[in-house]
C-alpha positions as CSV (number, residue, x, y, z in Angstrom):
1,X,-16.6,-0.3,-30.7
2,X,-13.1,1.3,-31.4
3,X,-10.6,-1.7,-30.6
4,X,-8.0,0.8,-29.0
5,X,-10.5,1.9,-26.5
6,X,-11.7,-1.6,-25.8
7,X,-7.9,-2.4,-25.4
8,X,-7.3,0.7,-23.1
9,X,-10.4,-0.5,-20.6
10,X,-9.1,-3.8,-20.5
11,X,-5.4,-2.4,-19.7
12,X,-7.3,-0.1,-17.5
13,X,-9.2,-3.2,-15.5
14,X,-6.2,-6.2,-15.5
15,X,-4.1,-3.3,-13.9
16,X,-7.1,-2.8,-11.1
17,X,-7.7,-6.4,-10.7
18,X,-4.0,-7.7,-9.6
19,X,-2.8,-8.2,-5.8
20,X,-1.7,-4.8,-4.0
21,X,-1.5,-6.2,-0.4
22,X,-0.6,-3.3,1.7
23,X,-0.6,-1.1,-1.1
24,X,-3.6,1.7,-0.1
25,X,-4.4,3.2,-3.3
26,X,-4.8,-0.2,-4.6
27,X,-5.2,-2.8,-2.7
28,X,-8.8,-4.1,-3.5
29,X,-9.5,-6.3,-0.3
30,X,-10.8,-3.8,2.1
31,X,-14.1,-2.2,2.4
32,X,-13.5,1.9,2.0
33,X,-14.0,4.2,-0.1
34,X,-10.9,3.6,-2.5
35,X,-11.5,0.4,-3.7
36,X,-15.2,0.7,-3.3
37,X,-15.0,3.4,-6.0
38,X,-12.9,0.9,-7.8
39,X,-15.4,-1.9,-8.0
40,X,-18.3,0.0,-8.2
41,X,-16.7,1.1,-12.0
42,X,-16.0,-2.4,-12.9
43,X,-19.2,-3.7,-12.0
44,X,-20.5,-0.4,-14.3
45,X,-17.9,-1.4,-17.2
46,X,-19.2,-4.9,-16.7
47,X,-22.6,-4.4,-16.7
48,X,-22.4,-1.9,-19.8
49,X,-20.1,-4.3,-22.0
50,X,-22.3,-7.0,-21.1
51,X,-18.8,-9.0,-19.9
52,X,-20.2,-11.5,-17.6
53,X,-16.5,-12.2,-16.5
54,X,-16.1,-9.1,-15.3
55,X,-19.7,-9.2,-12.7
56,X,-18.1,-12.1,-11.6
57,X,-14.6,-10.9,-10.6
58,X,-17.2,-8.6,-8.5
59,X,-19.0,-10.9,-6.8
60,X,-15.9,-13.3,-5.7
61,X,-14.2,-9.6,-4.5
62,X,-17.7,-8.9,-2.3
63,X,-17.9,-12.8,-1.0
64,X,-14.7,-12.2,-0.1
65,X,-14.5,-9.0,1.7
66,X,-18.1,-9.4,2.8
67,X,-16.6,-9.6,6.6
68,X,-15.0,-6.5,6.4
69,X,-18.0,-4.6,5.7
70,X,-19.4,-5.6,9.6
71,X,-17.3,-2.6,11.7
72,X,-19.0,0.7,11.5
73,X,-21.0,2.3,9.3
74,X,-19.5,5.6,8.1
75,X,-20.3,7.6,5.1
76,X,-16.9,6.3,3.1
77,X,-17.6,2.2,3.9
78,X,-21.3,2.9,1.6
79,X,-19.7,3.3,-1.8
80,X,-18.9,-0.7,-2.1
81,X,-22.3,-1.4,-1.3
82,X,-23.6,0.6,-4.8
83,X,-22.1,-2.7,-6.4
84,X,-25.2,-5.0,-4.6
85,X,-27.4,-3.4,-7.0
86,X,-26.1,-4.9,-10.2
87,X,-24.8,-7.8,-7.7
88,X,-29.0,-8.6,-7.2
89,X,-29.8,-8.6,-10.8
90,X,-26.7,-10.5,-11.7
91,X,-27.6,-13.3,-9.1
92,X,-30.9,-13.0,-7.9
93,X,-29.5,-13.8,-4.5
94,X,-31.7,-11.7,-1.8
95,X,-29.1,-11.2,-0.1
96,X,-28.0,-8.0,-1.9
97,X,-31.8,-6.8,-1.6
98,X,-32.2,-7.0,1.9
99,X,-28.5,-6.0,2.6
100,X,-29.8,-3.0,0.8
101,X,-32.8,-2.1,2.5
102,X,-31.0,-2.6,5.8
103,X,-28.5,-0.1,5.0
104,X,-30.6,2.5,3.6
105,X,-33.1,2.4,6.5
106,X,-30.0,3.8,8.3
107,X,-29.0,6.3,6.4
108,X,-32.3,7.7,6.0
109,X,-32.5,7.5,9.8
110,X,-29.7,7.3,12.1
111,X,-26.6,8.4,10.2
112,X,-25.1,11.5,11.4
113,X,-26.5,14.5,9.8
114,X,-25.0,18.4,9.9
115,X,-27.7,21.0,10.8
116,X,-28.9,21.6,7.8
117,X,-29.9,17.7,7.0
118,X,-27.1,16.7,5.0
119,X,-25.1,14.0,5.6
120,X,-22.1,14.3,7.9
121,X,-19.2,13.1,6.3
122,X,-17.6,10.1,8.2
123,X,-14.4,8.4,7.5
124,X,-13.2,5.0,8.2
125,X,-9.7,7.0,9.6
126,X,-9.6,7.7,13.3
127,X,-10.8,11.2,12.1
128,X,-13.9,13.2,13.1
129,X,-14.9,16.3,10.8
130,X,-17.7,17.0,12.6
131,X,-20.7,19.2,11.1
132,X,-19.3,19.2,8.0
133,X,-20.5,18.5,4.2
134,X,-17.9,17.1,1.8
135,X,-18.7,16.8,-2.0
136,X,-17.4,13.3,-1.9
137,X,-20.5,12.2,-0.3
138,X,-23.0,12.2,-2.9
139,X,-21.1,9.7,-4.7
140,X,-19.5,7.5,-1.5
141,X,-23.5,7.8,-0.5
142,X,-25.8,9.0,-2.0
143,X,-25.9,7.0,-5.4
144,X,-25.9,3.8,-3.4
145,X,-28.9,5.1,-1.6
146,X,-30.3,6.0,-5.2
147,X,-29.5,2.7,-6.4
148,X,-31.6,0.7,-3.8
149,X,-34.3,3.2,-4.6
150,X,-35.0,1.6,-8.2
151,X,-34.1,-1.7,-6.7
152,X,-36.6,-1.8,-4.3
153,X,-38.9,0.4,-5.9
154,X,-39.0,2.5,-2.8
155,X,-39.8,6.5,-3.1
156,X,-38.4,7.4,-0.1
157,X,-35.2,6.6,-0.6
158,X,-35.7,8.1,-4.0
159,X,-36.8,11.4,-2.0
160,X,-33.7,11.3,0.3
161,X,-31.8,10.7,-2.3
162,X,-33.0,13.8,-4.2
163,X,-32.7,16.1,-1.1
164,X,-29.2,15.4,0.0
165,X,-28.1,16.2,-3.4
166,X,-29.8,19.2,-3.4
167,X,-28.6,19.9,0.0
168,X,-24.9,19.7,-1.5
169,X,-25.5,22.1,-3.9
170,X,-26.9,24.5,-2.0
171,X,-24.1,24.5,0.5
172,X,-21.1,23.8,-1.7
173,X,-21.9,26.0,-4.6
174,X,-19.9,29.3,-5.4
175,X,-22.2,32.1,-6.5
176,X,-19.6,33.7,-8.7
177,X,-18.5,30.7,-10.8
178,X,-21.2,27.9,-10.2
179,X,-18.6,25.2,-9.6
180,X,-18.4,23.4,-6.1
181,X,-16.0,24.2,-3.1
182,X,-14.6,20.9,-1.3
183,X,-16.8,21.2,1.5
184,X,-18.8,23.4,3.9
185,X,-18.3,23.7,7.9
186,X,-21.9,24.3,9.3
187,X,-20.2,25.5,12.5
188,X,-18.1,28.0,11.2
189,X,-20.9,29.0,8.1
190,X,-18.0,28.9,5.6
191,X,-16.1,26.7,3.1
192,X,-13.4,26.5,5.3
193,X,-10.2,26.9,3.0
194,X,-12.7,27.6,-0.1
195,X,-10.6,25.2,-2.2
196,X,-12.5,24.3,-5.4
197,X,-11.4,21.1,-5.6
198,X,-11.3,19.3,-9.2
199,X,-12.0,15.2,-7.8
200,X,-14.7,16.8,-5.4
201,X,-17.0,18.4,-8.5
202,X,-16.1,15.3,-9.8
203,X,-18.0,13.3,-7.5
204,X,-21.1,15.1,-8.3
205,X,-20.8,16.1,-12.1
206,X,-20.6,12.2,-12.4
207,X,-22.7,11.3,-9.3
208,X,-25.8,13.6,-10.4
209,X,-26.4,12.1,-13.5
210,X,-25.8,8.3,-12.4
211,X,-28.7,8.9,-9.1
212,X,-31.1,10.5,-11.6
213,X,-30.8,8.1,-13.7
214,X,-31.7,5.2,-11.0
215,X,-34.6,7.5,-9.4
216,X,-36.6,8.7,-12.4
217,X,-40.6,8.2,-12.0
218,X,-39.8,7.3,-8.4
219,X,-40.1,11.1,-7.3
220,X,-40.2,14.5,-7.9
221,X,-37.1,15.9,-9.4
222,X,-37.2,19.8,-8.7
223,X,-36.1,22.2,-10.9
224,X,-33.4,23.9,-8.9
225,X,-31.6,20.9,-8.6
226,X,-30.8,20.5,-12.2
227,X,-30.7,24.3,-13.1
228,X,-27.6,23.9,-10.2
229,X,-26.0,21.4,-12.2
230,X,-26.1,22.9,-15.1
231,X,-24.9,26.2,-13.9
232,X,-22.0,23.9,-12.4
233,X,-21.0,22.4,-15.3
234,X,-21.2,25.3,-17.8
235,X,-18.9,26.7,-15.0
236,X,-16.6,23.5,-14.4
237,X,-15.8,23.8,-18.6
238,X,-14.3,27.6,-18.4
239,X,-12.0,26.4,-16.2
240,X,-10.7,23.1,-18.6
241,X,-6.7,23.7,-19.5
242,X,-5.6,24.0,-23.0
243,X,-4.4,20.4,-22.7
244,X,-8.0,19.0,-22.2
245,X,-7.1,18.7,-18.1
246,X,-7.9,20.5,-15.0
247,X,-5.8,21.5,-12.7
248,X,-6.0,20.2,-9.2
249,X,-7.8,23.2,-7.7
250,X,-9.7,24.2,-10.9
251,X,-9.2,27.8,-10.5
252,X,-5.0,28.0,-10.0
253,X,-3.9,26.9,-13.5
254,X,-0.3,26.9,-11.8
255,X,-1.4,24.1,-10.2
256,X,-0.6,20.3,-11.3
257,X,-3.0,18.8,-13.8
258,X,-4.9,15.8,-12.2
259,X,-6.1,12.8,-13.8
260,X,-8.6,11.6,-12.0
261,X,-11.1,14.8,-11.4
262,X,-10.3,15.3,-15.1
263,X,-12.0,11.8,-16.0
264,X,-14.4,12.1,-13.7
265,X,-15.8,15.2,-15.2
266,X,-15.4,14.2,-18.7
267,X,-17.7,11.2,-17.8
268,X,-20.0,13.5,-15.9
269,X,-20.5,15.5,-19.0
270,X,-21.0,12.5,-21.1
271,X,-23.4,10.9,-18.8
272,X,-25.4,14.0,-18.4
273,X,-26.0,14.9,-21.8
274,X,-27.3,11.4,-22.4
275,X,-29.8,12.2,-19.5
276,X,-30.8,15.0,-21.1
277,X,-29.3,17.5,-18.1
278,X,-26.8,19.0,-20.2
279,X,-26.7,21.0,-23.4
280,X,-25.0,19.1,-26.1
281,X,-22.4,21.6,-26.5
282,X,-20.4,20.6,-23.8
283,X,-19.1,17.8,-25.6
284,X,-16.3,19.1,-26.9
285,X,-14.8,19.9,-23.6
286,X,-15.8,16.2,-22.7
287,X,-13.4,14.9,-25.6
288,X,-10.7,17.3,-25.1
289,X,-10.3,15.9,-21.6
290,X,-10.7,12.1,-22.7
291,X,-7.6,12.5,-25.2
292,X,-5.4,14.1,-22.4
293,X,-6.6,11.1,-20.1
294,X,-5.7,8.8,-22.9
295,X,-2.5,10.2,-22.8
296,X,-1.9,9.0,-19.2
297,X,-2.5,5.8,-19.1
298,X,0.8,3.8,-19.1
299,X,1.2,0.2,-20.7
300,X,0.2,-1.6,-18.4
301,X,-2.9,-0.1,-18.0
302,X,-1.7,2.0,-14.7
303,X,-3.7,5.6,-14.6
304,X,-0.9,8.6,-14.3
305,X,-1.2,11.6,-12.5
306,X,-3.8,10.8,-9.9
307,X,-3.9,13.2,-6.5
308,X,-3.9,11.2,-3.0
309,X,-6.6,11.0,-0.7
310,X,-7.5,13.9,1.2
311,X,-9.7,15.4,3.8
312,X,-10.6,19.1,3.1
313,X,-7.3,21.6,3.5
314,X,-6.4,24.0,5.8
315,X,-5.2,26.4,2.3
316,X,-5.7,26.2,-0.9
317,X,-1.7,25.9,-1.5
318,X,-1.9,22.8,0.4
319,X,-3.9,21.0,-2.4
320,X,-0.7,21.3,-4.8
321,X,1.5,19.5,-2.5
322,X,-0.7,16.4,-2.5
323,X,1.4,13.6,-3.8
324,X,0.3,11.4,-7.2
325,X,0.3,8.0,-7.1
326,X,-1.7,5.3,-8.5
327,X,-4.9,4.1,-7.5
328,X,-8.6,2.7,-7.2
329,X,-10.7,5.4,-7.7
330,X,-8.3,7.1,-10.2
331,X,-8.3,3.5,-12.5
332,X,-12.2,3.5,-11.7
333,X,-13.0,7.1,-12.9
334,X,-10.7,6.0,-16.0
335,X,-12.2,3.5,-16.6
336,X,-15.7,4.7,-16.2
337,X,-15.3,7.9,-18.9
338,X,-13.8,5.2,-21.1
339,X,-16.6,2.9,-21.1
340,X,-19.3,6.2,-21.2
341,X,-17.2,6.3,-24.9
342,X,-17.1,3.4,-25.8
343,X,-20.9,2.2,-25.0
344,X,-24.2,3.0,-24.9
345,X,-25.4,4.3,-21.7
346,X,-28.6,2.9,-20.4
């Protein structure tokens, strides 16, 4: 391993582990999506450089959040739970098993779902978007449901699993440049403010390749699903900067470079080549962005540039006026493009 990256990741994961109290892009003890993305990439940087300190600074956060996880199920309180996975085989406690199986059973059968079958995407916020299909999901959902698939050796959740990311594709997808818009109102047939959003083809350039990998020989995989992703990131790469980056909204380069989609891709492309999705050719574009991303880390380990939280937009302008600030899922996505360099992806 190169001992700068190794330094970076651990400047990368001190900076995620210290007390944030109040602090909502970082604070660690709550059960949402931002520090579930968080944890779920230092239980993959654990798990990946072996680091058995690291797998148990996850298990003593989900002892003690576990309470929180009790109010109601939404689609952005599932993301923590992809952590019980590598929580099982780390433990052997059944409790992650069977917490597992219980939460799958409901999403494959009483989570809200738009018209077309997909998930509805529910927030933890007093916020209702209802009938509408948000990128985010297949990572806040879908891989955990993907996950307990392989645990459990179960092929309907494997199945699901397969058909809500197709389903995302489908309805997110532009026909003129293959990349995703942020999300799709099945009410109004349309993608809303049509804002393609760097962070949400993050979710699923890095997302696709991470559930395929947990439900190969479980189920079918069809064709159209990864000739979509393909398409998607052949067309993700045209729109890279000449500084490695993309811009918040991919296609206005007068737009704000943003860190976090940017790693997030990078990673995607890394971990999709090594699954045999993607064309090795893209990897230049994948180390072009991890040198800018390099770039913005600070210090202290603390990950620059990284776009708030946000529901989908009324315009596309709006996206450019989301603040930057630190936090969870930007250190996470960091930290997860520099572990797919600096370790071999199983």
């Amino acid at each position: 391993m190169d001992l700068n990256l190794q330094e970076q990741a651990v400047r990368v994961f001190d900076y995620m582990r210290k007390d944030y109290p109040g602090r909502w892009g970082l604070d660690l003890n709550a059960w949402d999506w931002v520090p579930g993305v968080g944890v779920t990439a230092i239980a993959d940087y654990g798990h990946r450089t072996g680091r058995q300190d690291v797998l148990e600074f996850v298990l003593g956060w989900e002892r003690r959040n576990r309470v929180k996880s009790a109010g109601g199920k939404v689609i952005n309180s599932i993301v923590p739970y992809a952590v019980y996975a590598p929580l099982y085989r780390h433990t052997g406690d059944s409790y992650y098993m069977e917490a597992s199986h219980r939460l799958a059973e409901w999403l494959l059968n009483e989570a809200p779902r738009t018209r077309e079958r997909a998930f509805e995407h529910t927030v933890t916020e007093n916020a209702e978007f209802p009938e509408q299909v948000w990128a985010d999901t297949v990572f806040m959902a879908v891989l955990f449901l993907a996950r307990t698939a392989r645990l459990t050796g179960s092929a309907d959740y494997a199945a699901e699993a397969v058909q809500q990311t197709l389903i995302h594709l489908q309805l997110l997808q532009d026909r003129e440049t293959g990349v995703l818009f942020h999300g799709w109102n099945c009410i109004s047939a349309n993608h809303m403010s049509a804002a393609r959003w760097t962070r949400a083809n993050a979710w699923i350039a890095l997302g696709l390749p991470e559930i395929l990998h947990e439900i190969r020989g479980l189920t079918n995989i069809p064709p159209e699903l990864t000739d979509r992703y393909k398409r998607m990131m052949e067309g993700i790469v045209r729109f890279q900067q000449d500084d490695g980056l993309w811009s918040t909204v991919m296609d206005r380069p007068d737009f704000y470079r943003e860190t976090s989609g940017s790693a997030g891709i990078a990673c995607g492309i890394m971990r999709g080549i090594r699954e045999g999705l993607l064309d090795s050719g893209l990897r230049p574009a994948a180390d072009r962005a991890f040198q800018a991303v390099l770039g913005r880390i600070a210090a202290d380990g603390e990950v620059l540039g990284v776009s708030g939280g946000t529901a989908v937009l009324a315009t596309v302008d709006a996206y450019n006026a989301i603040p930057c600030y630190p936090t969870q899922y930007g250190q996470g996505l960091t930290l997860m493009l520099l572990n797919s360099f600096l370790t071999k992806i199983e």
